[in-house]
Backbone as JSON, one array per atom type, in Angstrom:
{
  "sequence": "XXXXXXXXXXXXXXXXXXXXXXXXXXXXXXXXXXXXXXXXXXXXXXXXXXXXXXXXXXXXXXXXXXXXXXXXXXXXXXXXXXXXXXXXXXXXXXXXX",
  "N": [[-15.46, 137.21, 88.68], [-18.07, 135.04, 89.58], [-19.57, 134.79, 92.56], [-20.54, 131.77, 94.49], [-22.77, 131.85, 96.17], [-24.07, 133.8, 94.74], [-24.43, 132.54, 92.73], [-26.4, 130.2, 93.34], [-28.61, 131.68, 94.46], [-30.88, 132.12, 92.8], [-33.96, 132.36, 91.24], [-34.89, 130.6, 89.52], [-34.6, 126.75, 89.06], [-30.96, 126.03, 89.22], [-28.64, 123.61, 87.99], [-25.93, 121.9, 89.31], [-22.99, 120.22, 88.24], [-19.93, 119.19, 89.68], [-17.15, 118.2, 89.0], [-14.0, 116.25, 87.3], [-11.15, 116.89, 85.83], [-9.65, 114.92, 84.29], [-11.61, 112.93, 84.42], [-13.64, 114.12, 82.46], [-15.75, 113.44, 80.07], [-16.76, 113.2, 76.88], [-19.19, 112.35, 76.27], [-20.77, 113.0, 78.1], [-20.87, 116.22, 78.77], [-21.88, 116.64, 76.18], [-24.76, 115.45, 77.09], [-25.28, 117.2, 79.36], [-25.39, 120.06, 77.77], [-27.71, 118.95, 76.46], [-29.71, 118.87, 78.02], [-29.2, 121.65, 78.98], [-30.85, 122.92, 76.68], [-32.81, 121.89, 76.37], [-34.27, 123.05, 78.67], [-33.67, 125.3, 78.5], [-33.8, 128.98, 78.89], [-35.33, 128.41, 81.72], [-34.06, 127.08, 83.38], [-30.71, 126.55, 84.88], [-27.1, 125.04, 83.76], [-24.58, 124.22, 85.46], [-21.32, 123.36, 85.41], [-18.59, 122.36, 87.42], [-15.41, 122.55, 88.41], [-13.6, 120.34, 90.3], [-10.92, 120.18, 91.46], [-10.35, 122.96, 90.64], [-11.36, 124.37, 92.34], [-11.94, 123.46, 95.17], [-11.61, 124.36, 97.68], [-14.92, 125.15, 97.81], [-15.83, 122.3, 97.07], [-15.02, 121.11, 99.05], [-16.53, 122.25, 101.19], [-18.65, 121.55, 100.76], [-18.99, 118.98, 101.09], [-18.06, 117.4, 98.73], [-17.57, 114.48, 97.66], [-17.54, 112.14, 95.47], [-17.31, 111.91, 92.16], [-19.18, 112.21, 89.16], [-20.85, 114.65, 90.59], [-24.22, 115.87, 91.21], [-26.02, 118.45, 92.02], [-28.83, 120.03, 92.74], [-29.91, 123.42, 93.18], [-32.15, 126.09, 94.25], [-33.36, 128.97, 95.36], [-31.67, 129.62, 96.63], [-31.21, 127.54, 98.1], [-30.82, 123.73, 98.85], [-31.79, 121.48, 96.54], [-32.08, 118.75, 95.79], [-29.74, 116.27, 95.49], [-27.12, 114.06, 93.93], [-24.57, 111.35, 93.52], [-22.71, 110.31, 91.1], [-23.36, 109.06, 87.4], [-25.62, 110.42, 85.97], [-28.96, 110.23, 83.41], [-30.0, 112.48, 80.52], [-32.52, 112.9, 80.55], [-33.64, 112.06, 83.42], [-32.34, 114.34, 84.8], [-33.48, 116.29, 83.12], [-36.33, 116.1, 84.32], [-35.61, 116.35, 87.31], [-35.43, 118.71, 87.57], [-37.02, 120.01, 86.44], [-39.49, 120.11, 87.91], [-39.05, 121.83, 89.8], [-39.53, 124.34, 88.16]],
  "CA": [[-15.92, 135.86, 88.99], [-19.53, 135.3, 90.63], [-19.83, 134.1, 93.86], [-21.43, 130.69, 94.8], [-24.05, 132.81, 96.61], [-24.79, 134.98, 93.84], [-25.43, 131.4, 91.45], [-27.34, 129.16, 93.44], [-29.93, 132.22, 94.73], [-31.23, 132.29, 91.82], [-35.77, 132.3, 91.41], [-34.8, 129.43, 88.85], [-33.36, 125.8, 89.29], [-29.42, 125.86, 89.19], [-27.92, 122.48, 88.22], [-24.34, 122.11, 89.37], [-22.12, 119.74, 87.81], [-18.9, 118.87, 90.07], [-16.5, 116.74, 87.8], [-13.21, 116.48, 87.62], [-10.49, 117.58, 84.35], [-9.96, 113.87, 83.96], [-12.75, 111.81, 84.3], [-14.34, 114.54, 82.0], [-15.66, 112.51, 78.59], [-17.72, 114.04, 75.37], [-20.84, 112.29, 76.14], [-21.25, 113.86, 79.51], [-20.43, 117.5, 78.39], [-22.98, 116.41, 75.26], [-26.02, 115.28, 78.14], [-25.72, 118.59, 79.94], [-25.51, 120.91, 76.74], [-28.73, 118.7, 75.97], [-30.66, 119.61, 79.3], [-29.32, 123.22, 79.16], [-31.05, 123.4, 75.35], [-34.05, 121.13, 76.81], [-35.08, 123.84, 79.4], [-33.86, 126.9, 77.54], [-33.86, 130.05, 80.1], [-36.03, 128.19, 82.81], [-32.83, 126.82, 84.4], [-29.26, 127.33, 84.59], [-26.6, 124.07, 83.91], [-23.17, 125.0, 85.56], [-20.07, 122.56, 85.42], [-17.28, 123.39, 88.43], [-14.22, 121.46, 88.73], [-13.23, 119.88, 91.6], [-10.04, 120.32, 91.46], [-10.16, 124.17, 90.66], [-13.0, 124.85, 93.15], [-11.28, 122.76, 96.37], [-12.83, 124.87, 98.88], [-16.25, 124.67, 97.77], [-16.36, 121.21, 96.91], [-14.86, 120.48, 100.56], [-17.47, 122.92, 101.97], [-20.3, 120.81, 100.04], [-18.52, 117.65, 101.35], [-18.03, 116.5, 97.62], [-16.46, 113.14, 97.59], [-17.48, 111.46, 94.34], [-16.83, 112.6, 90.79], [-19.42, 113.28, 89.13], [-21.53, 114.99, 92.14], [-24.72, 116.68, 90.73], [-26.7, 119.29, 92.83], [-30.07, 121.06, 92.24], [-30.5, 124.71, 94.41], [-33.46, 127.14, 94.03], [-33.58, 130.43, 96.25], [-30.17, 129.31, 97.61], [-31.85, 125.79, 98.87], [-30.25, 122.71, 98.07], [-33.42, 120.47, 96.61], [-31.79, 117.04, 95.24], [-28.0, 115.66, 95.51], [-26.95, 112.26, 93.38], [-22.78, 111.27, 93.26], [-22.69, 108.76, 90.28], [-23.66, 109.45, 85.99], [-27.04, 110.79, 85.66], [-29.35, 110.46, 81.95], [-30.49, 113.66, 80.84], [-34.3, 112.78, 80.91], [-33.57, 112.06, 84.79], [-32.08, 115.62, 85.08], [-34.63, 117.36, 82.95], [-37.23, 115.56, 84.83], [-35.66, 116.76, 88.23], [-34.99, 120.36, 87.33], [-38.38, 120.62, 85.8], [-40.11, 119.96, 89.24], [-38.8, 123.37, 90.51], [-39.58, 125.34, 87.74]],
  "C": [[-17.18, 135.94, 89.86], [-19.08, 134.21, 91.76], [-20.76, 132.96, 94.02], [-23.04, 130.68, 95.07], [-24.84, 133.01, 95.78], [-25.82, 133.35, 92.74], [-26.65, 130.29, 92.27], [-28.66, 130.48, 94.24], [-30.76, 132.29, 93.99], [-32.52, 132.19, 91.76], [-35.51, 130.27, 90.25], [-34.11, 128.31, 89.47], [-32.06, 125.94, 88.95], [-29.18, 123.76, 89.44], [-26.67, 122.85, 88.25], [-23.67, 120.78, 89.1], [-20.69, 118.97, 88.39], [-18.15, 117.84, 89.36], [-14.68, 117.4, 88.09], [-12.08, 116.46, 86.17], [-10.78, 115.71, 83.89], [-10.47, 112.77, 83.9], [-13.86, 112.95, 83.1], [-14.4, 114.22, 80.0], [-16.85, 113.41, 77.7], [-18.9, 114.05, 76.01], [-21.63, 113.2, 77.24], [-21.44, 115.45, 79.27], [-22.06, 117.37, 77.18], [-24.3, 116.03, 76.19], [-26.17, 116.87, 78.26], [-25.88, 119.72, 79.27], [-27.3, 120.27, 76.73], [-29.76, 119.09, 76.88], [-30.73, 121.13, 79.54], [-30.48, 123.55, 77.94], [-33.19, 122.86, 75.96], [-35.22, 122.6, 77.62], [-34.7, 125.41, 79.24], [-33.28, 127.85, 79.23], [-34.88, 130.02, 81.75], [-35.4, 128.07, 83.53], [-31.74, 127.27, 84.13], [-28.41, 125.63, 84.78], [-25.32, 124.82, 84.16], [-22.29, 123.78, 86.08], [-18.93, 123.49, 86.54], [-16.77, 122.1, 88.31], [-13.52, 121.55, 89.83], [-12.38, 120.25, 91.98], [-9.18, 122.16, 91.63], [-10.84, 125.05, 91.86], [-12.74, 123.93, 94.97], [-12.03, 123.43, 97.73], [-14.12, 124.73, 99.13], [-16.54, 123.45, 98.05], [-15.74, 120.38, 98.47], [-16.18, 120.52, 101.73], [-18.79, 122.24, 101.92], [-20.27, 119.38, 100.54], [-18.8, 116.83, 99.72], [-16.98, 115.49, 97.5], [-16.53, 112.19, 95.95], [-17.5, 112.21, 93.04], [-17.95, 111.59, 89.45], [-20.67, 113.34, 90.52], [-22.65, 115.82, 91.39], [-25.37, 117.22, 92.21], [-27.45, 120.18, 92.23], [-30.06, 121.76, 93.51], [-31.18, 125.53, 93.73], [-33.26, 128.01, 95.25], [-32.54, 130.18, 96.82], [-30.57, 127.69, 98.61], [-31.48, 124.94, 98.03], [-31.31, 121.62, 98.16], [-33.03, 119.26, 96.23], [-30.1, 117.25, 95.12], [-28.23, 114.56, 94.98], [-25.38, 112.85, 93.23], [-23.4, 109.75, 91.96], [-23.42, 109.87, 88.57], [-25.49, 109.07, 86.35], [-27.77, 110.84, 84.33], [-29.64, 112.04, 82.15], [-32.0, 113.9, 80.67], [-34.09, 113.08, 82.07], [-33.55, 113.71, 85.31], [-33.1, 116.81, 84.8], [-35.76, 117.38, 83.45], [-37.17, 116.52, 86.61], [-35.75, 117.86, 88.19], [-36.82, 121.11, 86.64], [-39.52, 120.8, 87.0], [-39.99, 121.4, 89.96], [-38.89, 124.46, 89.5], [-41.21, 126.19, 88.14]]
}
């Protein structure tokens, strides 16, 4: 299993995902496939579940479902709690490439 560390140091943007088993619907899963495909090997899209991931998402103070987060070099560059498009996302994530 990689370490939190190891994914958000990354030279690229890291989007992170926080969601939870059941609030998790097609279209959403279908957005973030579309942003991973959008920016290819520039970024990285990674889904964690709340529920499985309890420590982290305490440590991050994640309270709302879904919780996105952009980090670069291990720096956390944009937070939104609430459904994001995936223009919006590819838009933010493209800023740090």
């Amino acid at each position: 299993m990689t370490k939190f560390g190891d994914l958000i140091s990354a030279d690229k943007p890291v989007l992170l995902d926080f969601y939870e088993d059941w609030n998790e619907v097609d279209t959403r899963l279908k957005m973030l496939k579309d942003v991973a495909a959008v920016l290819g090997h520039k970024a990285k899209v990674i889904k964690i579940d709340i529920k499985k991931n309890e420590i982290l998402a305490d440590a991050l103070r994640v309270k709302g479902n879904p919780t996105f987060m952009i980090y670069k070099n291990g720096e956390m560059k944009w937070r939104q709690t609430g459904l994001q498009d995936s223009n919006t996302l590819v838009g933010l994530l493209q800023q740090y490439i």
